[in-house]
N, C-alpha and C positions, 0 to 999 in steps of 0.2 A: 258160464254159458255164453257161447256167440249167440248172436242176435241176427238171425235171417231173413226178418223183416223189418222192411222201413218203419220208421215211427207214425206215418200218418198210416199206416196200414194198422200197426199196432193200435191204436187208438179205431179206429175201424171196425175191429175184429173182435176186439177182446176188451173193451168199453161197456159192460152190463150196465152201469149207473149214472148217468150225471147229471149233476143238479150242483147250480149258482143261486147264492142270496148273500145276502148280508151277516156279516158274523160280531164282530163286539161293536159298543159302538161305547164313546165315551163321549157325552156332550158338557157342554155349561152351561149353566141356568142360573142369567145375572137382570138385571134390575134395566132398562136402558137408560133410561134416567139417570141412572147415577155410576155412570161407569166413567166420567170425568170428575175433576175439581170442581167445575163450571156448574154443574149437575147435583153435585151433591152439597155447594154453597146455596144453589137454590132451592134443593130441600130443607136444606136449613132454615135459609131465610125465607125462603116465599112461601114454602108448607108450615113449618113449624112457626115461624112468626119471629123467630129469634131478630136481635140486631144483628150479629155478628155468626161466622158461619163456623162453626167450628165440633170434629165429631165428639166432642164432650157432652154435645147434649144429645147424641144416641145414646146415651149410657143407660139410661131407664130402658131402651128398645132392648139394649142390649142383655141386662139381667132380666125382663121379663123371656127373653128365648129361650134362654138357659133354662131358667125356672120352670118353665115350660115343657121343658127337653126331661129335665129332672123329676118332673108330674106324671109324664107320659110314661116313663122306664116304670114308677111303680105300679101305674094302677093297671099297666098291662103284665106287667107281674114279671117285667124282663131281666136280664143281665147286664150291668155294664159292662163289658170287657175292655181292659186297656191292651193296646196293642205294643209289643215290645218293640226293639228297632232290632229290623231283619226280619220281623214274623211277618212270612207269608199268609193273609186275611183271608185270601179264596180257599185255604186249609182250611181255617176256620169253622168259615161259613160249612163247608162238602162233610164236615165232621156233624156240625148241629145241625144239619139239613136232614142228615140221613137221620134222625130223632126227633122232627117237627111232621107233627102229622095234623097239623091242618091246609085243608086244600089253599087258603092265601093267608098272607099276614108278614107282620116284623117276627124273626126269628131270633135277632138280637141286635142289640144297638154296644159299637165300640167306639173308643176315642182314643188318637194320636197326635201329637205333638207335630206341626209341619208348618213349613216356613211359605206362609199367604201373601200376595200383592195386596196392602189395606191403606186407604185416607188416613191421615195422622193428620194433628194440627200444629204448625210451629205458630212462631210470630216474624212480623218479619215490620221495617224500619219507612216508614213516608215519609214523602217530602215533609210533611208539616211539621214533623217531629214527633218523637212516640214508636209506639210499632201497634201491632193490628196482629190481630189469628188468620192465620193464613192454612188453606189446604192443599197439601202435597200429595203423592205416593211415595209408601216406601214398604220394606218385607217386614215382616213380625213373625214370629213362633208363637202360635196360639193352638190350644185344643180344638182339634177337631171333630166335630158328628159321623159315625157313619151309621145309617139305616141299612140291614142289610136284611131284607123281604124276600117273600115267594108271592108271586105273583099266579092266580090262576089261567091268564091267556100268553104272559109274556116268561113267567118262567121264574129264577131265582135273579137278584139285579142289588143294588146300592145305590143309595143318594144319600152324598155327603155333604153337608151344611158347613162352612165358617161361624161363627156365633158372634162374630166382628160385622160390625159396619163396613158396606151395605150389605154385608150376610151372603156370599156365593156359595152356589151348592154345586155339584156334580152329579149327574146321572150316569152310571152306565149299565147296560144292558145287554145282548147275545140275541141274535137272530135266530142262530142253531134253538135256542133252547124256545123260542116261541113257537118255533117251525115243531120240537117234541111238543110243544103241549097242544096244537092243535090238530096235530094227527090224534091226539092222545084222547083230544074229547069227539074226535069223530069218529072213535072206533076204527082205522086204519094203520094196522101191523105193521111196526120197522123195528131193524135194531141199531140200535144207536152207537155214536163212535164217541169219544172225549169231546169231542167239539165237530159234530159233524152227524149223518147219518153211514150207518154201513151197506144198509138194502130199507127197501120199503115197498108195501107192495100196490102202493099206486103212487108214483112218481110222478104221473100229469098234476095229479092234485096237490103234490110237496111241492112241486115248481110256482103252483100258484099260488099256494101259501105263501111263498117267498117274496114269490113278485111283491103280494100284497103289502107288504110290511114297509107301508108308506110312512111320509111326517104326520099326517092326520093323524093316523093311530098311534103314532108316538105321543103325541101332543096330549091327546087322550090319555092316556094310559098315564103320562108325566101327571096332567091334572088332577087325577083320580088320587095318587098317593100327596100331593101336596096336600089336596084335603084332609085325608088319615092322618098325618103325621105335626108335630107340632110345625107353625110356619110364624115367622119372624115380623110379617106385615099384617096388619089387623085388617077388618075389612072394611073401614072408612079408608085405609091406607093402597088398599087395592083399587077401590070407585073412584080415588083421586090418579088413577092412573100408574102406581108404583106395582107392578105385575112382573112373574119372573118369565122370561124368553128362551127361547134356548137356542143355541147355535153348537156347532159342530167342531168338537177339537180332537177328536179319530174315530173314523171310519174303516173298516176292514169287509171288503169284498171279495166272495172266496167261490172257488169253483172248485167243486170236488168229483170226480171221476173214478169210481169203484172197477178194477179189475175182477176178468172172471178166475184169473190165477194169479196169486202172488208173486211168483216170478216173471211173468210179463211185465209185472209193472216194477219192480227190480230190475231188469234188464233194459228199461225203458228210460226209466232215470238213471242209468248208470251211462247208457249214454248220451245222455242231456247233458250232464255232469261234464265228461270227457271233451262233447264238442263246443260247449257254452261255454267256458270260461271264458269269453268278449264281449259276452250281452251288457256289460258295460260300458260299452263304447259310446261315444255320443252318438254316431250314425246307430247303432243299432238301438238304444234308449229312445230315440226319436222315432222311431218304427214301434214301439213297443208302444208309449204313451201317447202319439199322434200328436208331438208335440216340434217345434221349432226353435233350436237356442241359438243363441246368442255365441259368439266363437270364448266371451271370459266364464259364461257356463258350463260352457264344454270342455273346458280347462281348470279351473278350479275346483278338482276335487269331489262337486256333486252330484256326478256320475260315475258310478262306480259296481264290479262286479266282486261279491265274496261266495267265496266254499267253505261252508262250516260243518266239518265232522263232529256229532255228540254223540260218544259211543262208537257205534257202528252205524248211524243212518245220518247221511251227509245230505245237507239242504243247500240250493242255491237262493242268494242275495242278488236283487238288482235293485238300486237306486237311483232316483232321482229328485235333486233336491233335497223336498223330506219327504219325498213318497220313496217307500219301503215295499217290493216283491219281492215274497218270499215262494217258492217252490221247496215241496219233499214229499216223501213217500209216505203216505200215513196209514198205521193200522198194519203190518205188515201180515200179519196171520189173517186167515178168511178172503182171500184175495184179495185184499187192501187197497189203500185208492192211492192218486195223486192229488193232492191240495196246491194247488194253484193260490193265491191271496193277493191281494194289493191293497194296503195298509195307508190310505192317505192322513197326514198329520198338516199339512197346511191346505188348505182348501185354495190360497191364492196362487197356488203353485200350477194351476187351472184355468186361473182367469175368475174362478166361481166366490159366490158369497162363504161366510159362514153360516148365515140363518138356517133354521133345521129345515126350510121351504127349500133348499138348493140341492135337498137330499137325489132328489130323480136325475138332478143334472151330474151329480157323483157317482150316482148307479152309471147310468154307464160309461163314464170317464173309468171307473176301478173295473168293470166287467169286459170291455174293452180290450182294457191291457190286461188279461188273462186269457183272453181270446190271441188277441196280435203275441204275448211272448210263443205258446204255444206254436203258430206259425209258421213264427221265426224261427224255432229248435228245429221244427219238420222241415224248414230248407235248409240250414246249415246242416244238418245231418243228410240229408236227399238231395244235396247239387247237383246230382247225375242227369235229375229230374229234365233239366234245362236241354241237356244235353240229347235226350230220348226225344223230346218234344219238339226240337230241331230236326230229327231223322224223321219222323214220324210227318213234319209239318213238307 
């Protein structure tokens, strides 16, 4: 099919839906105190009273989590599932979901083998003579927790534990699926897409749901299940200040745009596809992210544009750094949308924190460049535009 209208026309005309929020999010949730050597010799010595600082004596901290972990699978009456290497988890979980029929709770708890940043103690040589326990980093393969819940306002999610000293966990969670369950408890009709909406039938109030999905409510929602779930710090361990934080190690910002025909929106990205194959440019990356490089950024490599065909529905890549935009056609049947996303995986690639409080200032550095790519395709494909506007002027 030719295409006889512009793209900002197209977006215009045949645009039924659009709604921006937050989509996965994967945070960490570590100790702050003891994310150094410095920090965790002074847990040793100045909390626990030891002479010498060394993580041999977490070792009681350490079998009591376990133990703990091992308490909690019985008397909820759960599975352990080990995970194979290559099994995909979120199969898992979408298999025993569709078979958990309580409105919240642990569905199952698995464990995997994976290679963790953990304290170790060597010894190491003083002047005086002798050596001393010294604390280092270094990787270990150790068994890891996953919690995998259904949450009744935020949806289905995982938090996975180390069971190593200082014990780090992961949360990750889906904005799409808080955004279902809150249409869900206010009685207002949508249909839903894999990760997304298809239609709904009050959109002002999906939008505000979305807005709403602040760090407060995160932070909440985190603490709620730390409580339920077994937790590695006791609560004299807590009041002395040893609490878990969370910061941000990927963010996904997604803008989705429902067609009233699926071929519009086919034809729409078919010629995004054709004219954008340079939105990796540095000049055109810096329009995109509102950003300013450096000329050895701009040249090495971390700007970059990919076409990837899977099947028959081909999605554009733009990069920056380690921010990730991804555009493709999603949904194609029912007049399907465009998913727009922007994927940030370093947060200083911004200027910004990690702490989960830096979240607003990410919202819209990621909603942004979802807005500015889109732009940019409607003048690279509508240069004429310039041209009109000069006759006209």
């Amino acid at each position: 099919m030719k295409i006889t209208h512009r793209l900002a026309q197209l977006q215009q005309e045949h645009v039924v839906m659009e709604l921006e929020g937050i989509d996965r999010m994967y945070l960490n949730a570590y100790v702050p105190q003891l994310t150094s050597e410095r920090g965790i010799a002074a847990f040793c010595r100045g909390y626990l009273g030891h002479r010498f600082a060394s993580t041999k004596q977490a070792v009681a901290m350490t079998e009591a989590f376990v133990k703990s972990i091992q308490t909690f699978i019985q008397q909820e009456g759960l599975e352990l599932v080990r995970f194979q290497k290559g099994q995909r988890k979120d199969d898992i979980m979408k298999a025993r979901l569709r078979r958990f029929k309580k409105p919240e709770g642990v569905v199952f708890v698995g464990v995997a083998q994976e290679k963790v940043r953990v304290p170790r103690t060597t010894r190491i040589h003083v002047q005086s003579g002798g050596t001393i326990p010294w604390i280092i980093y270094s990787t270990a393969l150790v068994n890891v927790y996953y919690f995998y819940c259904l949450d009744r306002d935020f949806g289905p999610f995982f938090l996975k534990f180390c069971p190593y000293f200082p014990y780090g966990a992961k949360l990750c969670l889906n904005g799409h699926e808080y955004l279902k369950c809150q249409l869900a408890q206010r009685g207002i009709a949508f249909a839903a897409l894999d990760n997304g909406l298809l239609s709904c039938a009050e959109v002002p109030t999906a939008q505000r749901i979305c807005d709403g999905l602040s760090a407060p409510k995160i932070e909440a929602f985190f603490r709620k299940w730390l409580a339920r779930l077994p937790h590695p710090y006791s609560a004299k361990d807590r009041r002395a200040g040893y609490r878990y934080d969370l910061s941000i190690l990927q963010a996904e910002f997604s803008l989705t745009q429902i067609w009233d025909r699926a071929v519009y929106g086919r034809c729409f990205f078919e010629e995004v596809i054709r004219e954008n194959i340079d939105l990796g440019r540095p000049e055109q990356v810096q329009l995109i992210f509102g950003r300013k490089m450096q000329r050895k950024t701009a040249t090495d490599g971390r700007c970059r544009t990919r076409i990837i065909t899977e099947g028959v529905i081909p999605s554009l890549h733009v990069y920056y750094k380690n921010t990730h935009l991804k555009q493709y056609h999603k949904h194609q049947q029912q007049g399907g949308g465009l998913r727009t996303e922007t994927t940030i995986n370093n947060t200083y690639d911004f200027g910004v924190g990690r702490r989960l409080k830096n979240l607003a200032a990410l919202r819209q550095i990621g909603f942004a460049a979802n807005r500015r790519v889109l732009e940019v395709e409607q003048l690279t494909h509508d240069c004429h535009i310039g041209a009109q506007a000069s006759d006209q002027l």
